[in-house]
C-alpha positions as CSV (number, residue, x, y, z in Angstrom):
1,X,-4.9,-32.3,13.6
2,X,-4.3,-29.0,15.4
3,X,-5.5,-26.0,13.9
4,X,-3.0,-23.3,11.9
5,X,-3.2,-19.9,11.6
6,X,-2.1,-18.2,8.7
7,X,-0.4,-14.9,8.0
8,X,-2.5,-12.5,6.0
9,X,0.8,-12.3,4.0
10,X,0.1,-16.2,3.4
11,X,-3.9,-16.3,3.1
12,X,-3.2,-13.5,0.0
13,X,-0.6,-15.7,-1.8
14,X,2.6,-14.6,-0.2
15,X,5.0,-12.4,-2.1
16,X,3.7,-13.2,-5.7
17,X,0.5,-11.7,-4.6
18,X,1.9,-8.5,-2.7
19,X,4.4,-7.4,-5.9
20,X,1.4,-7.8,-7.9
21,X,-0.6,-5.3,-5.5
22,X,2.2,-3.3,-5.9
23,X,3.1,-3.1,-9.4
24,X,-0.4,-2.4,-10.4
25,X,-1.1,0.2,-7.2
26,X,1.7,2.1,-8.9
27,X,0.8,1.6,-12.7
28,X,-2.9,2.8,-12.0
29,X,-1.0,6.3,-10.2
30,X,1.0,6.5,-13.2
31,X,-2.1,5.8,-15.8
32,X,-5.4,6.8,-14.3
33,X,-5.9,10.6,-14.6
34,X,-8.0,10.5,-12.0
35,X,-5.0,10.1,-9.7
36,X,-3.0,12.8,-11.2
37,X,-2.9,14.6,-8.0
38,X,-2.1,12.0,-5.7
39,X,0.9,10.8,-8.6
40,X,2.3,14.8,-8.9
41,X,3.1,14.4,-5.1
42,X,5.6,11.3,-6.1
43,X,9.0,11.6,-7.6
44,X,9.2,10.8,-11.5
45,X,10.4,7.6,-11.1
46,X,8.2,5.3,-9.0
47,X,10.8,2.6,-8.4
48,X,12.2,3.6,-4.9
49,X,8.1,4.5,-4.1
50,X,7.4,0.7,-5.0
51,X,10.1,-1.0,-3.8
52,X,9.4,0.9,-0.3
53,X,5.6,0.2,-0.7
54,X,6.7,-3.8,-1.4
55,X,9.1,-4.2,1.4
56,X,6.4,-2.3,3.8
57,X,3.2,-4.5,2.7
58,X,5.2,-7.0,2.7
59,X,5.8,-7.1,6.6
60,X,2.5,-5.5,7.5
61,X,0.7,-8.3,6.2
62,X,2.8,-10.6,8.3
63,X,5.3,-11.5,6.0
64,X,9.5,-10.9,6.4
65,X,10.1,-7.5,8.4
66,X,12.3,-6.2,5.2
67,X,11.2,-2.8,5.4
68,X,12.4,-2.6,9.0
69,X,15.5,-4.6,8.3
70,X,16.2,-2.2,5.7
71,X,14.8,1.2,6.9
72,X,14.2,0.8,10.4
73,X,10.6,1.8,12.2
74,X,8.4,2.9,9.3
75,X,7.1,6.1,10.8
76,X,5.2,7.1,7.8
77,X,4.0,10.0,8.7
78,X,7.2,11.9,9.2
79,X,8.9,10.1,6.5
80,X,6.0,11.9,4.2
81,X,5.8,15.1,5.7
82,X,7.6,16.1,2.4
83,X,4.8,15.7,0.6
84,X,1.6,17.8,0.4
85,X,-1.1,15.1,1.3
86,X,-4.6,16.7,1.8
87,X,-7.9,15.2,1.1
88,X,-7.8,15.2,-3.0
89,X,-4.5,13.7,-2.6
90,X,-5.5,11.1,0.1
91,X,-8.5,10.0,-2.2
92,X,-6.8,9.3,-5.0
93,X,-4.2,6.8,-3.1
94,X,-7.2,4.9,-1.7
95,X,-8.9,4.4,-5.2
96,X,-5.6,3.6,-6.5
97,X,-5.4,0.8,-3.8
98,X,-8.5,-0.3,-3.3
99,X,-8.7,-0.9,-7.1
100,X,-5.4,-2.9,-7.2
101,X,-6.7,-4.7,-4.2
102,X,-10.0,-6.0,-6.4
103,X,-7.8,-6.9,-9.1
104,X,-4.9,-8.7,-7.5
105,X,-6.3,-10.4,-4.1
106,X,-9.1,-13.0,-5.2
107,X,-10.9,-13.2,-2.0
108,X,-13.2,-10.8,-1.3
109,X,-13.0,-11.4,2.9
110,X,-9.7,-11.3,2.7
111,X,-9.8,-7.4,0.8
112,X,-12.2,-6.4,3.4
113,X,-9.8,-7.8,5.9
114,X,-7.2,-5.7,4.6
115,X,-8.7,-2.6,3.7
116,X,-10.3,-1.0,7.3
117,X,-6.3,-0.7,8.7
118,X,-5.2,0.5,4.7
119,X,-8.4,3.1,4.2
120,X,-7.1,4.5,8.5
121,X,-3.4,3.9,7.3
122,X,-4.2,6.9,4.4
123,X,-6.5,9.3,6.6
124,X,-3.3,9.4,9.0
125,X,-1.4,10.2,6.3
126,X,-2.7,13.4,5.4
127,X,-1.0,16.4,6.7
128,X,-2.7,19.1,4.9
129,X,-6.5,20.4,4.5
């Protein structure tokens, strides 16, 4: 029997698991008033924010390229340079996602798989002081 590898896309549960991530990423930015800065720096409707968060996770984690098939390269850091993103800000995304992480993804490896590139993916992203 020869070995497979998995996806990390696959290990988590596919694309059940990742809308779930995303759906409650989003509802704790929306809810948690600890977040309020990082959720002031969003539009008022999170709907484009989570469907571009979905397709994005969704290849990063080795699943189908649709963000790229739809947007093209991500280049996230341009694509948010709209956004005042300093430390307060940055912070409050990584609670957000780090909490929806522990409540969506049952396997604790697999989070602290996912979260080194995710917790680097949100210090990059911060473009002011």
């Amino acid at each position: 029997m020869a070995d497979e590898t998995i996806t990390l896309y696959e290990a988590i549960g596919g694309d059940a698991t990742v809308r779930a991530l995303v759906k409650r990423f989003y509802d704790l930015m929306d809810t948690l008033p600890e977040a309020a800065h990082c959720r002031a720096v969003h539009p008022p409707s999170l709907e484009g924010s989570e469907a571009k968060l979905y397709d994005y996770l969704t290849g990063y984690l080795g699943g189908p390229p649709v963000y790229v098939e739809k947007h093209g390269h991500p280049r996230l850091r341009s694509r948010h340079f709209g956004a005042a993103i300093g430390p307060l800000e940055r912070d409050e995304w990584m609670l957000c996602f780090r909490r929806a992480m522990d409540e969506t993804i049952e396997n604790p490896k697999l989070r602290e798989i996912i979260w080194p590139p995710i917790e680097r993916l949100a210090l990059h992203m911060q473009n002011k002081e």
